[in-house]
C-alpha positions in Angstrom: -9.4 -7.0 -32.4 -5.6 -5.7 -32.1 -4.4 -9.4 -33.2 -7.1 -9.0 -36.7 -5.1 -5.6 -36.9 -2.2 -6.8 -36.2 -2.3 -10.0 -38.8 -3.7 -7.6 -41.2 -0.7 -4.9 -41.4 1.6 -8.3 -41.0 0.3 -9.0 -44.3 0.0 -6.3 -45.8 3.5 -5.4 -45.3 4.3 -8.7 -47.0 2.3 -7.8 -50.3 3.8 -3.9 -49.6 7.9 -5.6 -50.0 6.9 -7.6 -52.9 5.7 -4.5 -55.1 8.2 -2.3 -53.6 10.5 -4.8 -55.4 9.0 -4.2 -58.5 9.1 -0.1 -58.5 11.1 1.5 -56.2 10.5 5.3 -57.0 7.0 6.7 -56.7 5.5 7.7 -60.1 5.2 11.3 -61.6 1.3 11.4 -60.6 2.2 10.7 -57.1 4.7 13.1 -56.5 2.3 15.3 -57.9 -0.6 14.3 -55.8 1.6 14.8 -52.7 2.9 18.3 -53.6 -0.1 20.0 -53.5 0.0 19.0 -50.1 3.6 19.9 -49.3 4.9 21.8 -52.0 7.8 23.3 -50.2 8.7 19.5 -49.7 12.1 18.0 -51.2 11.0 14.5 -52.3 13.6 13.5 -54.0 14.5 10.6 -51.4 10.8 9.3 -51.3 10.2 5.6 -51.8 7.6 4.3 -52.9 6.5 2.9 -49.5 6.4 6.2 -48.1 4.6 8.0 -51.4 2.1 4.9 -50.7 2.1 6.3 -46.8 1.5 10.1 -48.0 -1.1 8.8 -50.3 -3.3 7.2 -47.7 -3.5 9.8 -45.9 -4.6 12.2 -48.8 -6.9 10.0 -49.6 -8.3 9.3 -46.4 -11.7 11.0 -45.2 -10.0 13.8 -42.9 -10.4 17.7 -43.2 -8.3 19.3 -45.6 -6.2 21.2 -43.1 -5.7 17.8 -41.1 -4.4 15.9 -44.5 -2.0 18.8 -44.9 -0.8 19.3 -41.5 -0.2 15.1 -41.6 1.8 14.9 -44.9 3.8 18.2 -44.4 4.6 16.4 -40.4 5.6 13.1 -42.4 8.2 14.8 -44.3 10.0 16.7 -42.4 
């Protein structure tokens, strides 16, 4: 089971380098999206990588107060 994990992040971190290529900068939605959570946040420096970090927990099926306390810990 960790090696299925393990292969699986392996790729996906493949897949995650070749879009990063492609846009760099998270888009205005996203920024958005994460501010709600953290809107004391400074996220000028975020890549797009991370944004795609932020966002999966947001999206995820956690409490509201867990997302929050999860992105605002990420970015500090």
């Amino acid at each position: 089971m960790k090696r299925t994990i393990a292969l699986a992040l392996i790729a996906a971190a493949g897949f995650a380098g070749t879009a990063q290529a492609i846009t760099t900068s998270p888009s205005a939605n996203d920024l958005h999206v994460i501010r709600n959570y953290a809107p004391q946040a400074d996220l000028s420096d975020l890549t797009k990588s991370e944004a795609n970090a932020l966002l999966a927990i947001i999206n995820s099926g956690g409490s509201e107060g867990s997302k929050t306390f999860k992105v605002r810990s990420m970015l500090q």
